[in-house]
Phi, psi and omega in degrees: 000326174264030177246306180285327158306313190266032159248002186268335176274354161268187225249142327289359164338278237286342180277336157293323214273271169329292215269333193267314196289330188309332213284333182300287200292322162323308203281334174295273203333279158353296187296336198281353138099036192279291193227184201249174183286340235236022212270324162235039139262158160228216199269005191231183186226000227249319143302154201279088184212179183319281211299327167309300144342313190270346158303316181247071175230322190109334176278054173296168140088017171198164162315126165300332182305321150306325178270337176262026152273297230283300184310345176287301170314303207269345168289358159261352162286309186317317170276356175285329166306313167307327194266289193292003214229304215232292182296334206249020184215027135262147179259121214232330177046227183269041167238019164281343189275327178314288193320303189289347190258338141306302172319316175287326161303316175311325175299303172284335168299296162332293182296343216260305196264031156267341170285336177299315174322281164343314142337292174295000188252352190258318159352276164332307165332303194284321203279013167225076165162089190304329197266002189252003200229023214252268195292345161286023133271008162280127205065026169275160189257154161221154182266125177300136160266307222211126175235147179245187191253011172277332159147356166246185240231142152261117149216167205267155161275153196284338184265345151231111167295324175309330197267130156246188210166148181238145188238137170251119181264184208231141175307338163311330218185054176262168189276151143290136160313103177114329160289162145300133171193150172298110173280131170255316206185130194268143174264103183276331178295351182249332189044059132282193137204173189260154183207169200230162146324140191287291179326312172307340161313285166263013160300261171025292149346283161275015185263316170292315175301339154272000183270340181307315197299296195305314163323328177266346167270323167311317198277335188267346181265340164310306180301300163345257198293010156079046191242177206250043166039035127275178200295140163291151179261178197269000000 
């Protein structure tokens, strides 16, 4: 028993150790029906947050809490492997820590698009369980079927024609019969959501990461030249 607790404690095993036990006391809690699976999302897609993030990653179409189980899970296989292959027969001394911390970024680098699959494959699953599925359906594609003439709207996920979702446009931006569109941001008093064009996403999409890349050259050539990062005037 203390050969395997100090092989669950060394480095980077141990941060997997830590992280599988916190996903554990979550997931009771789940079952004790304490807090929902839906704990971090929100209602929007318009902000910098967990869920967002894991969005443009790819892990759309399920609860994070499912995709950081599951990525969690398969980047610690990866690394018990690595720990059992490799690390635990070099003598590494204090460049295990260097050493691990490559390891770990690989483990994830590795885990993240076999989880996105896995994910995608789960899709169906979740979307027959409506109440397990509302708001982890943001950034998802849907095919408009149907407009109605109060402006809103019927559509399918493009990947189960069975799950519909009802979408409400904005005089600016209402759906068509026959597009593609993005779910952005859920109305829970309506149990709609609202959706942009699928190009309009990903314009979007890309206009913001280039102004993040810009924002980090301004701020790294302020810093160059000894200025305090605000913004230059025009």
């Amino acid at each position: 028993m203390n050969a395997i607790t100090d092989f669950a404690l060394r480095f980077p095993l141990i941060v997997f150790t830590v992280l599988l036990a916190l996903l554990g006391v979550y997931w009771l809690l789940v079952l004790l029906r304490l807090v929902p699976t839906e704990l971090f999302e929100r209602d929007s897609l318009k902000e910098d947050h967990l869920a967002s993030t894991m969005v443009s990653l790819g892990f759309a179409g399920v609860p994070v809490s499912v995709a950081l189980t599951i990525l969690t899970l398969l980047a610690g296989a990866v690394t018990l492997v690595v720990e059992l292959l490799v690390l635990s027969w070099v003598p590494l001394g204090f460049f295990r820590v260097p050493v691990g911390v490559v390891v770990l970024w690989l483990s994830f680098a590795l885990a993240s698009p076999v989880t996105a699959g896995v994910c995608r494959r789960l899709h169906c699953r979740l979307h027959r369980h409506p109440g397990l599925s509302r708001r982890c359906l943001l950034g998802e594609r849907v095919q408009v079927t149907s407009v109605a003439e109060n402006g809103r709207a019927s559509a399918v996920m493009d990947d189960d024609e069975a799950r519909e979702v009802q979408l409400l446009g904005k005089t600016d931006n209402q759906p068509r019969t026959g597009e593609t569109r993005i779910l952005v941001k859920y109305l829970p008093d309506i149990d709609a959501y609202r959706s942009v064009l699928e190009e309009d996403y990903l314009d979007a999409r890309t206009r913001l990461v280039r102004l993040h890349l810009v924002g980090h050259h301004e701020t790294s050539e302020g810093q160059r030249h000894g200025h305090n990062g605000s913004t230059p005037s025009a």
